[in-house]
C-alpha positions in Angstrom: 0.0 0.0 0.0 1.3 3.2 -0.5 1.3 6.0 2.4 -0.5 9.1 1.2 -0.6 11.8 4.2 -3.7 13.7 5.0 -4.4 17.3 4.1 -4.5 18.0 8.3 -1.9 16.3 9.0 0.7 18.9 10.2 4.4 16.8 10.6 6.0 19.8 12.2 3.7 19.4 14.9 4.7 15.2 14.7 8.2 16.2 14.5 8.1 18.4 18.0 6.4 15.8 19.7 8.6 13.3 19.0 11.4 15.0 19.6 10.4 16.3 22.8 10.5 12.2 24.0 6.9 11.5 22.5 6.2 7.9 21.4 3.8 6.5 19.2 2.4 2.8 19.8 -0.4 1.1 19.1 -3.2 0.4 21.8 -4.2 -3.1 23.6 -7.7 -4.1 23.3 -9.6 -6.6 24.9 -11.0 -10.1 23.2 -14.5 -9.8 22.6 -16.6 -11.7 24.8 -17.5 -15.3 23.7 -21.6 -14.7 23.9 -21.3 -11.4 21.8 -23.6 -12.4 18.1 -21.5 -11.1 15.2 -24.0 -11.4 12.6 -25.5 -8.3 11.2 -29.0 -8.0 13.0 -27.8 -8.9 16.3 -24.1 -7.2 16.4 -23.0 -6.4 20.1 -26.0 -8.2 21.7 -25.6 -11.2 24.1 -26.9 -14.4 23.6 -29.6 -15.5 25.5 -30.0 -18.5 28.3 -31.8 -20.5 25.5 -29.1 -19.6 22.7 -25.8 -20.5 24.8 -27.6 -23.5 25.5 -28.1 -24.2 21.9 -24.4 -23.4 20.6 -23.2 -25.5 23.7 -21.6 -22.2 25.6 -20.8 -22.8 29.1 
């Protein structure tokens, strides 16, 4: 892929920062929960007693 900077970017501003000690890093996130759907209609909602039971969950 090629790197194309954005119009707002302002690298002066970069520059400062990471010269004054700055760091960039990239962010831990947490696993998703195991009873989270991921289809489309039901994205972020738990699954119910009836459904874990179904799929075999706990």
């Amino acid at each position: 892929m090629k790197y194309v900077p954005k119009e707002t970017t302002d690298d002066d501003l970069i520059q400062q920062y990471l010269d004054k000690g700055g760091k960039v890093s990239k962010g831990k996130t947490k696993p998703l929960a195991y009873d989270l759907g991921i289809s489309k209609g039901t994205w972020g909602n738990k699954l119910t007693k009836e459904e874990k039971e179904a799929k075999g969950l706990k």
